[in-house]
C-alpha positions as CSV (number, residue, x, y, z in Angstrom):
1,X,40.6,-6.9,-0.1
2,X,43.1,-4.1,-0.4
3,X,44.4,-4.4,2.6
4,X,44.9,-8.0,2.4
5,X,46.8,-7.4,-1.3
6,X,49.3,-4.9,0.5
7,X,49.7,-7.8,3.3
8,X,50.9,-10.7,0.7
9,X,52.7,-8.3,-0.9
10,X,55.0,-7.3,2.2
11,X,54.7,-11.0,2.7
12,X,56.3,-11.9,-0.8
13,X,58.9,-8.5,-0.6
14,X,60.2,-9.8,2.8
15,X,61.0,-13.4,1.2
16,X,62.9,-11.7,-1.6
17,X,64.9,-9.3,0.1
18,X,65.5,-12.3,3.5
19,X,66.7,-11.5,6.9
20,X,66.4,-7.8,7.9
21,X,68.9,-5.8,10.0
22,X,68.4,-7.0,13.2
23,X,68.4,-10.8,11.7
24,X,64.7,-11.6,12.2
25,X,63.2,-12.9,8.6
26,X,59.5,-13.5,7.4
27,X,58.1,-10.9,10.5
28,X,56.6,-8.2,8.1
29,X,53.7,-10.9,7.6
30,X,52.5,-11.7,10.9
31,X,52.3,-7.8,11.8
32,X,50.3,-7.0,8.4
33,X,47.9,-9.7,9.4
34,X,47.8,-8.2,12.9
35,X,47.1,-5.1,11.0
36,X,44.5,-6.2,8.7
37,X,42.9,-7.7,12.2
38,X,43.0,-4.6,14.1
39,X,41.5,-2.7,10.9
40,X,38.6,-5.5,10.8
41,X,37.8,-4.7,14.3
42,X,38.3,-1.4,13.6
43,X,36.1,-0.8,11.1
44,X,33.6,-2.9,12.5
45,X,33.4,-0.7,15.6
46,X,33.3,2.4,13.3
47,X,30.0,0.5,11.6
48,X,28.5,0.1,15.1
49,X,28.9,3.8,16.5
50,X,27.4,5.2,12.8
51,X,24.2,3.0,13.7
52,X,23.6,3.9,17.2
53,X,24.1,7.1,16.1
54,X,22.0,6.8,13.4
55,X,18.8,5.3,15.5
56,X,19.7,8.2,17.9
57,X,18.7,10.6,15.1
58,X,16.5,8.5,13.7
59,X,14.3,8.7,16.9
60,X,14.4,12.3,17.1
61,X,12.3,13.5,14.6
62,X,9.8,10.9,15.7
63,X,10.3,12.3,19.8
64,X,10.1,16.3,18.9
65,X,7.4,16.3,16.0
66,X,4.6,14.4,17.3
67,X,4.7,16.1,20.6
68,X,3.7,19.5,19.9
69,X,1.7,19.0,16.0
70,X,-1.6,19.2,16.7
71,X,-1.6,21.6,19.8
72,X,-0.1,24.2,17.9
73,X,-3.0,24.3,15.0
74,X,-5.4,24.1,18.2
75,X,-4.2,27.3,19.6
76,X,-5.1,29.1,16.9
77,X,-8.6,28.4,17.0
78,X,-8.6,28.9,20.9
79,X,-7.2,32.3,20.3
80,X,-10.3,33.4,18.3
81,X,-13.0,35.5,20.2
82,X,-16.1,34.5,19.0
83,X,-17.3,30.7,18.4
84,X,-13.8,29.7,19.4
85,X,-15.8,26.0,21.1
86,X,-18.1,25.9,17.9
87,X,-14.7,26.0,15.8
88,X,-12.8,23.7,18.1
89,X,-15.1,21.2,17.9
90,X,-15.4,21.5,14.5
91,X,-12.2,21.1,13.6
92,X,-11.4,18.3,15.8
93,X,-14.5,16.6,14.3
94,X,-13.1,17.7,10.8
95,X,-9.0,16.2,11.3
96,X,-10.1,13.1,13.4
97,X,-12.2,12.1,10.3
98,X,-9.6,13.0,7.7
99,X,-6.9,11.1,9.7
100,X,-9.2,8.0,10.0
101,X,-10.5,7.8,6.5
102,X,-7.0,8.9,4.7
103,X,-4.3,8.9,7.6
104,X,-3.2,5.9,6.7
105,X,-1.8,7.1,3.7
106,X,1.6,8.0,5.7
107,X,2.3,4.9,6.2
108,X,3.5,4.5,3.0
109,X,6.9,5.6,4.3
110,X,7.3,1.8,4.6
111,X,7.2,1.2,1.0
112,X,10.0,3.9,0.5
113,X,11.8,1.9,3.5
114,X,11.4,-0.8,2.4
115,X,10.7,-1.3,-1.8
116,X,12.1,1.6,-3.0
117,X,15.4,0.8,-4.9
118,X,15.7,2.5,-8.0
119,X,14.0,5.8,-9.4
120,X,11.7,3.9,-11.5
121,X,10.8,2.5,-7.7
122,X,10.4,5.6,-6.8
123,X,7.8,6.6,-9.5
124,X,5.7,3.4,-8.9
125,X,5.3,4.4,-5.2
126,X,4.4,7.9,-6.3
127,X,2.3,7.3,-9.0
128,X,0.2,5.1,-6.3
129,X,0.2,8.2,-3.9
130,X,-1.0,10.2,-6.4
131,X,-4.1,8.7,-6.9
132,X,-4.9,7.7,-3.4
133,X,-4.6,11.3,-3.0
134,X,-6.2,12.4,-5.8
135,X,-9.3,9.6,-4.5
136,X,-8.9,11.4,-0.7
137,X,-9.8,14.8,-2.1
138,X,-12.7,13.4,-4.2
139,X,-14.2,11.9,-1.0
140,X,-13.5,14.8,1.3
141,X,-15.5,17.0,-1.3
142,X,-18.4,14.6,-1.4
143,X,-18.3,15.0,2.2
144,X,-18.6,18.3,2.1
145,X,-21.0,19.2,-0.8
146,X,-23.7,15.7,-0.7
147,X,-26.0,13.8,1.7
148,X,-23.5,11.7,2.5
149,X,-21.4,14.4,4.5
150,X,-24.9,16.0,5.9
151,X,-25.8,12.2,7.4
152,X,-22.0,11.5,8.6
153,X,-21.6,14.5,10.2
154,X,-25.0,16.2,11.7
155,X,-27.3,12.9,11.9
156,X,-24.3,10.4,12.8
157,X,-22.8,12.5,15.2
158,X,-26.1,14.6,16.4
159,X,-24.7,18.1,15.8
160,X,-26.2,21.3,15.2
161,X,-26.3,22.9,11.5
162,X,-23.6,25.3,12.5
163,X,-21.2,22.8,13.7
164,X,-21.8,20.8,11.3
165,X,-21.7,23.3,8.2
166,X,-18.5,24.1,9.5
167,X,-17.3,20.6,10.3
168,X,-18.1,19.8,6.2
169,X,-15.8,23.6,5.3
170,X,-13.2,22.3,7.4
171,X,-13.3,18.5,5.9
172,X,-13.4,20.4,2.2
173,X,-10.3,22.6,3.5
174,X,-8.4,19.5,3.9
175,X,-8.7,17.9,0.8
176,X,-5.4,18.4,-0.7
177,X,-3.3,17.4,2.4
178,X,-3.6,13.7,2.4
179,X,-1.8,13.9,-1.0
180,X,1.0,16.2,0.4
181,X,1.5,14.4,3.4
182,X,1.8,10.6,1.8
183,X,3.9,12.1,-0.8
184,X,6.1,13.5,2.2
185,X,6.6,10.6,4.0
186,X,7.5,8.3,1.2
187,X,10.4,10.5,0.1
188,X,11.4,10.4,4.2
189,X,11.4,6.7,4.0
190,X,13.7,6.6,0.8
191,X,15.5,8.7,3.0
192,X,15.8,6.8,5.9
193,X,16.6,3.6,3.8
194,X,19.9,5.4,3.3
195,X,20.5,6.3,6.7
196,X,19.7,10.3,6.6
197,X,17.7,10.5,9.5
198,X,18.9,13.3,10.9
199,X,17.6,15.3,7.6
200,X,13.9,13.7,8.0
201,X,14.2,14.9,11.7
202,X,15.1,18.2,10.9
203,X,12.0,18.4,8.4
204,X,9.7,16.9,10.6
205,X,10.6,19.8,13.3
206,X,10.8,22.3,11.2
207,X,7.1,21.5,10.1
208,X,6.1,21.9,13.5
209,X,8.1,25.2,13.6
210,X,6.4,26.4,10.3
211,X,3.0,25.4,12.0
212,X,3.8,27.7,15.4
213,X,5.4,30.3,13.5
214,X,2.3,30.9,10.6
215,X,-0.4,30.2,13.6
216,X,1.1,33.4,15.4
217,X,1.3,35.3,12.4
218,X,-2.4,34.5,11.3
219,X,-3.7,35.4,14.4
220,X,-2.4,38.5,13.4
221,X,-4.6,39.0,10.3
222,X,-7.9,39.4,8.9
223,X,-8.4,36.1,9.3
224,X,-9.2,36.0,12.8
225,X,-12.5,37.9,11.6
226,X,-13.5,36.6,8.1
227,X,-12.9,33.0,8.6
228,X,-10.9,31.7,11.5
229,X,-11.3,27.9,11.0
230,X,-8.6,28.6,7.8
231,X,-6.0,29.4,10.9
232,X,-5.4,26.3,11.9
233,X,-5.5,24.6,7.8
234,X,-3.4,26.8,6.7
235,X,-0.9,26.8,9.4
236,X,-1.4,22.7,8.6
237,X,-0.5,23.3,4.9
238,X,2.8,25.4,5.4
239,X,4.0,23.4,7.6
240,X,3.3,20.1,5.5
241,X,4.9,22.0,2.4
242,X,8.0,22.8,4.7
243,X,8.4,19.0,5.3
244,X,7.9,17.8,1.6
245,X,10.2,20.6,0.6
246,X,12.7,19.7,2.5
247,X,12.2,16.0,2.0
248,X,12.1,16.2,-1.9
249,X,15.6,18.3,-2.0
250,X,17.1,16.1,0.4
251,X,16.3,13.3,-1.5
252,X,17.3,14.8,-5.0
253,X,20.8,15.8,-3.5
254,X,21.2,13.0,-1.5
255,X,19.8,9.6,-3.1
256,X,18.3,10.3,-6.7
257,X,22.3,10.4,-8.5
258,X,23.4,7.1,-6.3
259,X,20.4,4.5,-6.9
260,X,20.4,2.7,-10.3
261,X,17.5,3.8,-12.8
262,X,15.9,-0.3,-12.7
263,X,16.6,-2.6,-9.8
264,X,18.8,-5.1,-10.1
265,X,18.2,-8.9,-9.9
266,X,20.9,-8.6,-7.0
267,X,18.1,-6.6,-5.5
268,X,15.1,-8.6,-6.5
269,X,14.4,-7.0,-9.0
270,X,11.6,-4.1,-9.9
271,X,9.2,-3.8,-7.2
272,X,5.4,-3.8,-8.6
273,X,2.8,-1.8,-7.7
274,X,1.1,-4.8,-6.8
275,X,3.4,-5.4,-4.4
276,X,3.8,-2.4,-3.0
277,X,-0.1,-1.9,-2.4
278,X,0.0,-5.7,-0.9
279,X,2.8,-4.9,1.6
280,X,1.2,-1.5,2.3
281,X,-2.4,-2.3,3.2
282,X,-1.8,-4.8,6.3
283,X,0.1,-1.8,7.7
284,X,-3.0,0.5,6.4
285,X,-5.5,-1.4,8.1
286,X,-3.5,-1.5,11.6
287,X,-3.1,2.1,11.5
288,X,-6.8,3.1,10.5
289,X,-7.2,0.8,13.6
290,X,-5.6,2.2,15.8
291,X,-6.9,5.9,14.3
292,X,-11.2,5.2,14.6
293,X,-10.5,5.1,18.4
294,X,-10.7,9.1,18.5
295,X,-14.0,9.4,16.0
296,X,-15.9,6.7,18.1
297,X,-15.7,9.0,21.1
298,X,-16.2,12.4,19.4
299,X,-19.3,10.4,18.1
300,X,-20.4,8.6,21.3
301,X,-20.0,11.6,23.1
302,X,-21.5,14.0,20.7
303,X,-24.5,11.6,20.7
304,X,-24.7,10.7,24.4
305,X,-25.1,14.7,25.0
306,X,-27.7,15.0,22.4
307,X,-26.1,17.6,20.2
308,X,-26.7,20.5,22.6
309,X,-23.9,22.8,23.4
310,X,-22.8,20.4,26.4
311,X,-22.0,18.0,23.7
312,X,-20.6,20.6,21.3
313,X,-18.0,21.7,24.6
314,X,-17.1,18.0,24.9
315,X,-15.7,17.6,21.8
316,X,-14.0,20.7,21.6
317,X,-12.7,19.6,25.1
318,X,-11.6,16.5,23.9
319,X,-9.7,18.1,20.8
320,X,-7.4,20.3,23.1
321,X,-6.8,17.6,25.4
322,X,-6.3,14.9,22.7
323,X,-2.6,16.4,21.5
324,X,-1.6,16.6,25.2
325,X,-2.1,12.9,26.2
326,X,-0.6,11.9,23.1
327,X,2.7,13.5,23.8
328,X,4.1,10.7,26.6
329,X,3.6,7.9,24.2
330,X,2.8,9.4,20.7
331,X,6.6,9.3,19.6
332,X,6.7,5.4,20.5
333,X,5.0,4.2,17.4
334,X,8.2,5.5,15.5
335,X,10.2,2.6,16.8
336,X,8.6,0.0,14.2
337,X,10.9,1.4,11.8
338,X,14.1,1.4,13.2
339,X,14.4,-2.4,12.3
340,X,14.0,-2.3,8.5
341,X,16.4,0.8,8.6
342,X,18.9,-1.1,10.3
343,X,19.1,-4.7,9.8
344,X,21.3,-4.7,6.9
345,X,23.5,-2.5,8.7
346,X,23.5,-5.4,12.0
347,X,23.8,-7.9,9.6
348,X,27.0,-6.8,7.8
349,X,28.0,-6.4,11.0
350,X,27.9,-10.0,12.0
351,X,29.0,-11.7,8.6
């Protein structure tokens, strides 16, 4: 619009002050509509590099972080001396149930994506976090203190009491990371709705970092004697509080001063909480999906082998080797996001 004011007004200016020097009269027009066309194109290619650049980075954090996640945490049981299968296996029993029953918590980065619009948005979708986490730990310590934990994990699965007494530990170590971890990747979807995310990349690596960096050092400590299964949770938690630190700063520097306090009717409006639970459960339901594959062949194998130690060495097997398929195509399921990040950008581009 500016542009186009400074064209009529060389436009008008030429008419006024008639012929120039070299006698041609009324020219100054056609070239500042040539310039405002060459600035549209301009700009327009300007819009298209920031996107590709912008999915570039916007894959990366999905490429680099799911690769290496869990093997890290599983070195640092391997490293232990003693029981290192019976703590293997318990922990892989332990983090495939947590991920089934609450991993699909984190995808409630959609909702940021997607609803999140204002900071009264914002609270909605963390107030809902907030209790499913506060709902996740409440089951993962039933799980680890009533029947219900005793028939899921040693009668369902046919373990020993030892795997199994540390397969209920392990679940009750966990409780409190569902809650971090949706709260996380909410704040990287607000994120990635404006189009930093090559700061949700950097905090999604630098979790894995954290994770490497604490497993070496607890390896290093008394841990490794007292209670070794805490090497691996506790190299889980720092590196989840890395990510939501780094998350919740970016988005308080970033996006919290620039989004309105209430949505707009020129953006629909206030997102409910109804809404946000009914555009968040379809997505829920395919990821929990797509999670029970690993607990129904820890189980089926765990049961096939009767709970002796052949089964116990299965499944600790199987959660070493788990992290290690995953890498070729773990990173693939980030891609379902690139489209709500960037449609308004494509369509700008084409109006």
């Amino acid at each position: 619009m500016w542009v186009g004011a400074q064209a009529r007004a060389a436009a008008a200016k030429a008419e006024v002050e008639g012929p120039g020097d070299d006698g041609s009269s009324g020219s100054r027009e056609p070239q500042a509509a040539a310039a405002v066309e060459i600035g549209g194109v301009h700009s327009q290619e300007i819009t298209e590099l920031t996107a590709q650049s912008n999915k570039q980075s916007f894959l990366l954090h999905g490429t680099l972080a799911v690769a290496t996640q869990l093997g890290a945490l599983n070195r640092g049981i391997a490293a232990v001396k003693e029981d290192a299968i019976e703590m293997l296996a318990s922990y892989g029993l332990a983090y495939s149930l947590m991920k089934f029953f609450t991993g699909p918590m984190s995808d409630f980065k959609n909702v940021g994506l997607v609803f999140v619009h204002s900071r009264r948005d914002r609270i909605k979708a963390v107030l809902c976090m907030v209790t499913a986490g506060t709902v996740a730990a409440i089951f993962h310590i039933l799980i680890a203190y009533t029947d219900l934990g005793y028939y899921i994990i040693n009668k369902l699965h046919h373990v020993d009491d030892s795997v199994g007494s540390k397969t209920r530990k392990a679940f009750l170590y966990l409780a409190a990371f569902p809650m971090l971890d949706s709260l996380a990747w909410t704040h990287a979807g607000i994120l990635l709705k404006h189009k930093y995310s090559l700061l949700v990349g950097c905090a999604s690596v630098s979790d894995v970092i954290a994770q490497i960096v604490f497993v070496s050092i607890l390896l290093h400590s008394h841990l490794e004697c007292t209670e070794p299964l805490l090497i691996p949770i506790l190299a889980l938690y720092m590196g989840v509080v890395v990510r939501f630190t780094m998350v919740g700063l970016g988005y308080y520097k970033n996006v919290h001063d620039i989004i309105p306090e209430r949505s707009g009717p020129e953006m629909g409006g206030e997102a409910t909480i109804k809404k946000m639970l009914a555009f968040w459960w379809p997505l829920a339901l395919i990821l929990a999906t797509q999670r029970i594959s690993r607990p129904i062949v820890n189980l089926f194998v765990s049961r096939d082998l009767g709970g002796s130690p052949t089964a116990t060495e299965a499944v600790a097997v199987l959660t070493a080797t788990y992290p290690v398929g995953h890498m070729p195509y773990g990173w693939l399921t980030e891609l379902r996001a690139v489209y709500p990040a960037f449609d308004k950008v494509m369509l700008d581009m084409t109006n």
